[in-house]
C-alpha positions in Angstrom: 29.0 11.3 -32.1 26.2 11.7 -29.1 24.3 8.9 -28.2 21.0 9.2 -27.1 20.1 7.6 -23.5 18.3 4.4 -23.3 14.9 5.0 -21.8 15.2 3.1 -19.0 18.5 5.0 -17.5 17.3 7.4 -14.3 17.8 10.7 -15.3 18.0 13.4 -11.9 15.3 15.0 -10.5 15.0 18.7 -9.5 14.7 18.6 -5.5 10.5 18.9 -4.7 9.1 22.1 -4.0 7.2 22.2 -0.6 3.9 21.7 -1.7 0.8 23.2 0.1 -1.5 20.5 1.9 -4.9 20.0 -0.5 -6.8 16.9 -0.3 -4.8 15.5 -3.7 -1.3 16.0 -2.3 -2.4 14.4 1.7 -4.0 11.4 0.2 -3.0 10.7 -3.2 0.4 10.3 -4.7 0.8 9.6 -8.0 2.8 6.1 -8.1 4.0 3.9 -11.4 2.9 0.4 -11.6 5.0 -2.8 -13.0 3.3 -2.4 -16.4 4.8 1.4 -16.3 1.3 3.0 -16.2 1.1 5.8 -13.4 -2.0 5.8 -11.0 -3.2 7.7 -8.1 -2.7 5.9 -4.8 -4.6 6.7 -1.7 -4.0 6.2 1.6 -6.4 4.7 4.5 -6.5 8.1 5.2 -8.6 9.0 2.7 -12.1 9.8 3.8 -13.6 7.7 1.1 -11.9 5.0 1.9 -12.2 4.5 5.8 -16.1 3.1 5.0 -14.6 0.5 3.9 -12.2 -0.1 5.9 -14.3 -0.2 8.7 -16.7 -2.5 7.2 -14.3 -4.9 6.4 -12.3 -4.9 9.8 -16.2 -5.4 11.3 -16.6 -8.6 8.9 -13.1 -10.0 9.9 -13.0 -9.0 13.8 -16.9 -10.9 14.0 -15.5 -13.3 15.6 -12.4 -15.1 16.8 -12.3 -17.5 14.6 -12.6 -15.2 11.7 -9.8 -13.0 13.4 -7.3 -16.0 13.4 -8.2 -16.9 9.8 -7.6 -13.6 8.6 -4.0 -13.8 10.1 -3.7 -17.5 8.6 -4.8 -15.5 5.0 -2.1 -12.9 4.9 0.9 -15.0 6.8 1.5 -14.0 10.4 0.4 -17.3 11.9 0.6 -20.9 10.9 -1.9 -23.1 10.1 -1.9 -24.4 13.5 -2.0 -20.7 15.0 1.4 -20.6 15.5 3.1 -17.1 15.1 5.3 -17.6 11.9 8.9 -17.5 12.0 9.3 -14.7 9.7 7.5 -12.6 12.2 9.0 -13.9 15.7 7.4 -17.5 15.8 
């Protein structure tokens, strides 16, 4: 009797095949999400996305004070401007 494999067992991948550089293989990989949907993910790198980039690091990098917040936000500092201790702190 065979049993067919539960779809969430891995099943091996052929090794990849050195691919040529194109603008869809340097800056977007495809990637699967929690829900199992799979996206395209782009990099920094992407020329459509450095606009932003820069337009946001110009917002947050104003001022000091906006500098130090933004750290605060994502977790590297304390809310006394402490480094945290999961970084050194």
């Amino acid at each position: 009797m065979q049993h067919e494999q539960a779809p969430w067992v891995e099943v091996p991948r052929k090794p990849r095949r050195k691919m040529t550089a194109t603008k869809t293989t340097v800056n977007h990989r495809v990637v699967r999400t929690a829900n199992g949907d799979y996206v395209l993910s782009r990099t920094l790198a992407d020329p459509d996305i450095k606009p932003m980039v820069d337009a946001y690091m110009a917002q947050v990098t104003r001022t000091p004070e906006t500098a130090l917040q933004f750290l605060k936000d994502l977790g590297f500092l304390t809310k006394s401007g402490r480094l945290a201790k999961s970084y050194g702190g």
